[in-house]
C-alpha positions as CSV (number, residue, x, y, z in Angstrom):
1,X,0.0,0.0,0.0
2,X,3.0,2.6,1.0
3,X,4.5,2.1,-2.6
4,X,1.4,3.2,-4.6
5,X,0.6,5.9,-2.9
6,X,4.5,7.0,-3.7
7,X,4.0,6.2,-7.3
8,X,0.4,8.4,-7.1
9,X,2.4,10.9,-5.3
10,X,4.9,10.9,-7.9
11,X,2.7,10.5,-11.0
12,X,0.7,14.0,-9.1
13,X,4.0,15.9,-8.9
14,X,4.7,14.7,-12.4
15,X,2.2,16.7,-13.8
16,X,1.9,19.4,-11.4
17,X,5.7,20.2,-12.9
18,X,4.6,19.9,-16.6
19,X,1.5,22.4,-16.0
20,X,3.7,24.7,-14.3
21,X,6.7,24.4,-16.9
22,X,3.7,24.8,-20.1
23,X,2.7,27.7,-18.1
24,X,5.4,29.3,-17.4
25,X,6.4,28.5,-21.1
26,X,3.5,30.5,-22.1
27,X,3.1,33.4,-19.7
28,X,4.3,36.4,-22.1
29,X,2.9,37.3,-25.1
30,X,4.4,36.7,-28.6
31,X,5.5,39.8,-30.9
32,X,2.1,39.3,-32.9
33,X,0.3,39.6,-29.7
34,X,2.3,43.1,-29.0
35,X,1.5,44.1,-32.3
36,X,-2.3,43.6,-32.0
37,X,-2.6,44.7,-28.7
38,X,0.1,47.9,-30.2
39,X,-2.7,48.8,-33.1
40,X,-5.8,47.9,-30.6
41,X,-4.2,50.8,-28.3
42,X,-3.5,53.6,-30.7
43,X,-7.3,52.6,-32.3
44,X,-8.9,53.6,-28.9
45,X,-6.1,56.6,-28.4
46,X,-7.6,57.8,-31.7
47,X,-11.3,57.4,-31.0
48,X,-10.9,58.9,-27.4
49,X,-9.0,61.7,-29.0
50,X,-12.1,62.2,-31.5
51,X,-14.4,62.4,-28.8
52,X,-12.8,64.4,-26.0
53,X,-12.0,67.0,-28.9
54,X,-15.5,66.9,-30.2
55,X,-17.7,70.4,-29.3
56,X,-19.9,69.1,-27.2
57,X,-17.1,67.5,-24.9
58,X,-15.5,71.0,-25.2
59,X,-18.3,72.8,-24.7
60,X,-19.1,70.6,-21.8
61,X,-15.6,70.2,-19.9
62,X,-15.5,74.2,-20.1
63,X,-18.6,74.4,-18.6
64,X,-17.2,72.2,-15.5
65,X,-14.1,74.4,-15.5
66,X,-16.2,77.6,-15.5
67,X,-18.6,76.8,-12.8
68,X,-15.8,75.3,-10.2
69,X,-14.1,78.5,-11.2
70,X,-16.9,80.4,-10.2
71,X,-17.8,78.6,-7.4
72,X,-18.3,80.6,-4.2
73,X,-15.9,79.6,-1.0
């Protein structure tokens, strides 16, 4: 009984050290993946940039300035 539970203990850290080494293998991301995630970030820069420099956004965020400017202490 003493030497299966061994071998099931060593069969268990067996693969517990292969899912750790394929993990760690795969923990970073690959140049593609940069370069996606690269493109996917100045995308969103440029739409955010569209937006916050539209005139209503303007018109709005001076409004906020103006009125804390204003504001009585």
């Amino acid at each position: 009984m003493g030497t299966i539970r061994l071998v099931r203990w060593g069969v268990r850290r067996c693969v517990n050290w292969r899912a750790a080494l394929r993990s760690r293998l795969d923990a970073g991301m690959a140049t593609a993946e940069y370069a996606v995630g690269t493109i996917a970030a100045c995308a969103f820069a440029a739409v955010l940039y569209k937006v916050v420099t539209s005139e209503t956004v303007t018109g709005a965020l001076q409004s906020v300035i103006q009125k804390a400017l204003d504001a009585q202490f």
